[in-house]
N, C-alpha and C positions, 0 to 999 in steps of 0.2 A: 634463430635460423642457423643453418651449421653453415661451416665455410663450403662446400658441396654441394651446395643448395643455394638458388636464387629466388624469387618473387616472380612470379610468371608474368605482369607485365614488363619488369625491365628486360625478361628474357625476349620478350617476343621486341621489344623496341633492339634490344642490340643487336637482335640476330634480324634485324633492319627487314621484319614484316609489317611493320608501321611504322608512319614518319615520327608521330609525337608519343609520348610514354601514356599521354592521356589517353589517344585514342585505343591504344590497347589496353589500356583500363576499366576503360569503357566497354570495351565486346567482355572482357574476363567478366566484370560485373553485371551486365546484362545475361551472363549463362549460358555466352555462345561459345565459350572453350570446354573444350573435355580433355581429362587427361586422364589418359590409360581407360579409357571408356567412362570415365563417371563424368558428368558436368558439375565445373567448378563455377563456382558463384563470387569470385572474390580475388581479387587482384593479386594479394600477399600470398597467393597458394606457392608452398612452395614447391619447385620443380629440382629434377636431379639429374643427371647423366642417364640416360636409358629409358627416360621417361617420353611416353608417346603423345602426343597433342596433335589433337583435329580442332581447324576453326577454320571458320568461313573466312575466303578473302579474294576481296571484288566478283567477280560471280562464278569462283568455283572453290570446293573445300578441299582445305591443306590439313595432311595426314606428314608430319614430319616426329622424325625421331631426335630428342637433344645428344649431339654426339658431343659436347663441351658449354661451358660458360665462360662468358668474359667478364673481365673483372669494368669492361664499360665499353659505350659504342664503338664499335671499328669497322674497318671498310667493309664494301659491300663482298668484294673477295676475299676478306675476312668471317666475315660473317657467315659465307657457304657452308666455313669450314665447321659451322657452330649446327648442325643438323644435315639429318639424311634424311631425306625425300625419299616418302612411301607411297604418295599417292600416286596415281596415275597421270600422266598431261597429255590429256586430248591435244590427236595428230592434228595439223594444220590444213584444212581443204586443200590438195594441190591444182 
């Protein structure tokens, strides 16, 4: 794997969309991420800078872009800074 490249679940555990590295190893390995439209079957896929990922999380699907990797977990206002949000976020009944 290059230095430019990380393993899609550590990416999704640093960029703090899951608590444990498991449990986003888990959804990778079950075939519920896709990246750049394909679905990925396997945890070590590797991801890049500009690469798109949709996965389901809690009950609605996240469509983010990687705008960075970290070299390991960091704060949660660290972590914003590690993807753009493409999806949409249903408004809140006023």
């Amino acid at each position: 794997m290059a230095e430019n490249s990380i393993r899609l679940d550590k990416w999704l555990w640093h960029a703090r969309f899951f608590k444990s590295r498991t449990r986003a190893s888990a959804l990778c390995e079950a075939g519920r991420v896709r990246v750049g439209g394909r679905i990925v079957a396997k945890a070590h896929h590797a991801i890049r800078v500009g690469d798109v990922l949709t996965f389901p999380q809690g009950n609605r699907i996240r469509v983010v872009r990687v705008s960075a990797i970290a070299p390991r977990r960091v704060s949660a206002p660290q972590a914003a800074a590690l993807y753009e949000e493409l999806s949409k976020v249903p408004e809140q009944a006023a």
